[in-house]
N, C-alpha and C positions, 0 to 999 in steps of 0.2 A: 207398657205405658210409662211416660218420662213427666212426671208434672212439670219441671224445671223447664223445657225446651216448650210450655203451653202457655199461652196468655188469654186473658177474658175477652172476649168478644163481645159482652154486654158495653155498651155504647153510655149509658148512663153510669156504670160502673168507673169510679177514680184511677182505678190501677188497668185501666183497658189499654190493651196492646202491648204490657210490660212483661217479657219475660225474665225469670231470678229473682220474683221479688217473694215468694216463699207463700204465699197466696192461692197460689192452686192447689189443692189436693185431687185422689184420685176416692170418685165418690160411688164407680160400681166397674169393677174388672170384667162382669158377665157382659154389661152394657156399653161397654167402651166410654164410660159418663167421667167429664172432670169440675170439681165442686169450685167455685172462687169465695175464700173467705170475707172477702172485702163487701160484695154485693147478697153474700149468699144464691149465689144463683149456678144453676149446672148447665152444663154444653155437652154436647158430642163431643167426640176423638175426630169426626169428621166434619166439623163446624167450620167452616172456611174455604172447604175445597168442594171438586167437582162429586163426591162419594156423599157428601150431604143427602139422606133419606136416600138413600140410594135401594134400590127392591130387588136389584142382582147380584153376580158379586164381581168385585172390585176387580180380579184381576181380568173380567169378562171386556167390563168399560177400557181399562187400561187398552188391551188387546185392540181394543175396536178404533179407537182414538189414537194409536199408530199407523195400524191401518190407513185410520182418514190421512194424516198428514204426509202420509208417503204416497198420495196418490191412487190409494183404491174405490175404485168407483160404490159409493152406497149400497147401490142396487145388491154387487155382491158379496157385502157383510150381510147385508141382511137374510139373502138366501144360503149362506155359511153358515152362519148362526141361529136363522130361524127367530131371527126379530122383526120387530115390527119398524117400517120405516120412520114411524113417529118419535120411536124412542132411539134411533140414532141420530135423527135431528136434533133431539131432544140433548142429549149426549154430548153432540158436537157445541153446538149455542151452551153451555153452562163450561166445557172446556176453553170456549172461547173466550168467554166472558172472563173468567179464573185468568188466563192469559193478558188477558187487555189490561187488569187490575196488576199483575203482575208486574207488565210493563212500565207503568204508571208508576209504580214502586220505585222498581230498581233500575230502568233505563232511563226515564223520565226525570231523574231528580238530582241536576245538576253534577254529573261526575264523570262527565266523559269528555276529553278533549276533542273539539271537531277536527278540526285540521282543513281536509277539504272534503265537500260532502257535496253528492252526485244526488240529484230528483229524474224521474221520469214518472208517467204515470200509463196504465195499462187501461184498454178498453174490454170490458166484460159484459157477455153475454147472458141479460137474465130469462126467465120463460116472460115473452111479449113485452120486454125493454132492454134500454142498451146501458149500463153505468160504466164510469169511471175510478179507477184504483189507483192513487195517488200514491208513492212510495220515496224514502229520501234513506241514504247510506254512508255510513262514514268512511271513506277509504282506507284509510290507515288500516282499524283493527276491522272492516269489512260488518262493521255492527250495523243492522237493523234499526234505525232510530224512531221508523213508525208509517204507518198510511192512513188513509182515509177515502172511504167509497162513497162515491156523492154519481147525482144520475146527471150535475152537466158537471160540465169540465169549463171551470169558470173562475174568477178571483177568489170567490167563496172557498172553493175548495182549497186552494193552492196557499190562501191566507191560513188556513187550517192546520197544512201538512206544514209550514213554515212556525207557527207555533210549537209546535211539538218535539221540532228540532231545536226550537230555541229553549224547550225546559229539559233537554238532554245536557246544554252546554256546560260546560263549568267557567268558559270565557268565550264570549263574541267577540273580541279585540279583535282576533286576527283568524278570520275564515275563508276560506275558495270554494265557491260555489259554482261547478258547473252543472249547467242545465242546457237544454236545449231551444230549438227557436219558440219556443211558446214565449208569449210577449209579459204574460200573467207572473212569469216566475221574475222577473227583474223588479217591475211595481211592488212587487208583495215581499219580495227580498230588502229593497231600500227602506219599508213602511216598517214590516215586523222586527227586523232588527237594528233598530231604532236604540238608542240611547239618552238618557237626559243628562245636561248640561245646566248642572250646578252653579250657581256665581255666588251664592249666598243670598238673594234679595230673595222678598214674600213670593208667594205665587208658584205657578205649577213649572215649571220649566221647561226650556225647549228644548225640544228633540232633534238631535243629529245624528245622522249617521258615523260609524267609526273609524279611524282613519286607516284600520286594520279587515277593512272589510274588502274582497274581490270576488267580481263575480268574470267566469267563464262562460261563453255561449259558443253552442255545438249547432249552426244552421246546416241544412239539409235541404235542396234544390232536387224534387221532382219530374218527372216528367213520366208518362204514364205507366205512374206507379213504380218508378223504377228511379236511385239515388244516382242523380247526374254528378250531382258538385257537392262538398261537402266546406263549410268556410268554417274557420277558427279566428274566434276574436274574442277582445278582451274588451265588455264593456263598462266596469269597474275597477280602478286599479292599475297600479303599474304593471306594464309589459312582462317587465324583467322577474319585477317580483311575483308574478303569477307561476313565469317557468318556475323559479329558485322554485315555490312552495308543491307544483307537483310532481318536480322531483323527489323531493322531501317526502311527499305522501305516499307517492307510490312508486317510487325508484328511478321511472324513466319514462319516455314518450311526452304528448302535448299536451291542451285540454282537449278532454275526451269524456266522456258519459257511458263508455266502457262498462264499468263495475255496475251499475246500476241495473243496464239492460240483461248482465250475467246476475243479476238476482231477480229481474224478471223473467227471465229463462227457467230458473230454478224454481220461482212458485206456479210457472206454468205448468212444469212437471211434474210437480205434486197437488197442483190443487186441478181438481179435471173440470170445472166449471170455467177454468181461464181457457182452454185450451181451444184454439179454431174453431174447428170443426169436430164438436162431441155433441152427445146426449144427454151426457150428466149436467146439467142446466139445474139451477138454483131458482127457487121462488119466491125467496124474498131479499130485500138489500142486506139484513142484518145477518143473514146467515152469510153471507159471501163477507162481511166483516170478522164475525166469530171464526170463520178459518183462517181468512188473512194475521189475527192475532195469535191464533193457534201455532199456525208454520211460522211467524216471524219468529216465536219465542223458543220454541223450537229450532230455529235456526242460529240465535245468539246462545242460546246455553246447551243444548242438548247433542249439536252436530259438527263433527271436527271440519274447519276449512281446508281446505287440498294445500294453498297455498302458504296457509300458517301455523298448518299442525296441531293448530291450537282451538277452539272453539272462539266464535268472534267476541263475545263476550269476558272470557279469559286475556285477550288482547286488548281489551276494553278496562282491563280491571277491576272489572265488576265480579267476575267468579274466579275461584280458585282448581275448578277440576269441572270435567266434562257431565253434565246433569245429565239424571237417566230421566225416562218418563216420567215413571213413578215420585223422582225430585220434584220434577217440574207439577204434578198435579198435587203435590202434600204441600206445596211451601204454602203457609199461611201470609196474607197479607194484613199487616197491624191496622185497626183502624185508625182516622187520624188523632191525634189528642184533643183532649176536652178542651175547648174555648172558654178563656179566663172571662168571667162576667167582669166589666168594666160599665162603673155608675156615672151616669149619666147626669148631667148639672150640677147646680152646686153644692156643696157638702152640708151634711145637716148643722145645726148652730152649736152642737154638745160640741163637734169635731172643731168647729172656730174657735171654740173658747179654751180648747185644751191646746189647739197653736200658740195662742196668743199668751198661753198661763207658761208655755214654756220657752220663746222666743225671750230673749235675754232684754 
């Protein structure tokens, strides 16, 4: 037990989410309990992660929650192991969850340069409805920036998956965005990343678009069922500088939606609820979320890329060395900081008269 590498998790507590600040002690070695002096209050060693009350043992859940994310059908952990299907629901939805807060943290928060980033979304099969999984990627270091499962496939959604990319950014100056013919992704790309235009006068200011923004469209021409013509165009943005920046991202070729579709290939193969034609079918929308965050997070910190050797995350700068499970299920997430109470009207009369007694 490290008290130094622990922080309070107590929410009303002043020193919450501060690690080093000499405040924790360790308050039962038998019980894995750690004390905070500030609140007086104690936590688990397991307070933050998916092991929280946990009634088996840890390295059982670990085991299982590999499993899921590479692809092994429910049905047979639970006849391997001799559990109950409730409690690897159960298992998978609080890994997910951990996951998604995760994300939120460390992928979500302003530090990743876009460059040019690739959407598509996938159609999923639930038991007696059909949803959509919305996913967007950054090319360069091949990061996961985030999805969203919604049951249409509509502006809502795509307004959604567009925010999420924009609280990864650390600049929208200068982005390439290609998507494909879906008409949702051009309005919701122009609207969400949006910037205001300052002059100095009162009032709320108006929004422009950047003059470093381009978007790429990948259309696709059918005919029964089958890809006749494929057109490349530029409907934001200079020509030239569109090529310049996806060579730049990704070394060589046109605009394409490429990388995207090869990470929708990839959560096909491990999540078997995506797959054609299977059995393992999900029954609710949130669990088909709770895994979508489970393999994304999984996929930026835990799994090396073929092409980069690297885990996408480490190309991201986000981590320093390839996470094992077990990292990815102990990383505690800080909660946020206490909001500074700010009084509201005017200041009481003692406070005016002590301005006034020391204004020259």
């Amino acid at each position: 037990m490290d008290p130094q590498s622990q922080f309070c998790p107590n929410l009303t507590c002043t020193a919450r989410g501060k690690k080093g600040q000499g405040n924790i002690i360790i308050h039962s070695k038998k019980e894995q309990r750690y004390r905070c002096k500030e609140c007086e209050g104690t936590f688990s060693a397991t307070k933050g992660t998916p092991f929280y009350r946990l009634h088996k043992p840890v390295e059982l859940m670990k085991l299982v929650i590999t499993l899921l994310i590479h692809g092994c059908p429910p049905k047979a952990i639970e006849v391997a192991f001799g559990l109950d299907e409730r409690t690897v629901a159960c298992w998978q939805d609080k890994a997910g969850s951990h996951a998604q807060k995760l994300h939120e943290h460390l992928v979500q928060s302003q530090k990743v340069e876009l460059g040019q980033v690739q959407a598509d979304e996938l159609r999923a099969k639930l038991c007696g409805v059909v949803v959509w999984m919305a996913m967007a990627l950054c090319v360069g270091s091949r990061l996961w920036l985030g999805g969203v499962v919604s049951p249409h496939r509509d502006n809502t959604m795509i307004k959604s998956l567009l925010s999420q990319v924009k609280a990864c950014a650390c600049s929208i100056e200068v982005v390439l965005f290609c998507v494909d013919g879906f008409k949702s992704y051009i309005s919701g790309i122009l609207k969400v990343f949006r910037i205001p235009l300052r002059n100095g006068r009162r009032g709320r200011p108006r929004l422009i678009v950047p003059g470093g923004l381009m978007i790429g469209q990948v259309k696709k021409t059918r005919i029964k069922r089958r890809v006749k013509e494929v057109a490349y165009r530029v409907v934001v943005g200079n020509e030239a500088i569109v090529r310049w920046m996806v060579v730049f991202t990704q070394g060589d070729g046109q605009i394409n939606t490429a990388y995207i579709e090869r990470l929708n290939a990839t959560f096909r193969s491990v999540l078997a609820p995506l797959v054609r034609r299977t059995r393992a079918i999900l029954h609710h929308e949130h669990r088909l979320e709770s895994a979508m965050y489970l393999v994304g997070c999984a996929y930026n910190f835990c799994w090396v890329h073929g092409s980069l050797k690297v885990t996408p995350a480490m190309a991201a700068g986000l981590a320093d060395h390839p996470w094992s499970m077990e990292e990815l299920l102990c990383y505690k997430v800080p909660p946020p900081d206490m909001p500074v109470a700010r009084r509201r009207g005017r200041p009481p009369k003692r406070m005016q008269q002590k301005v006034m007694t020391v204004t020259p």
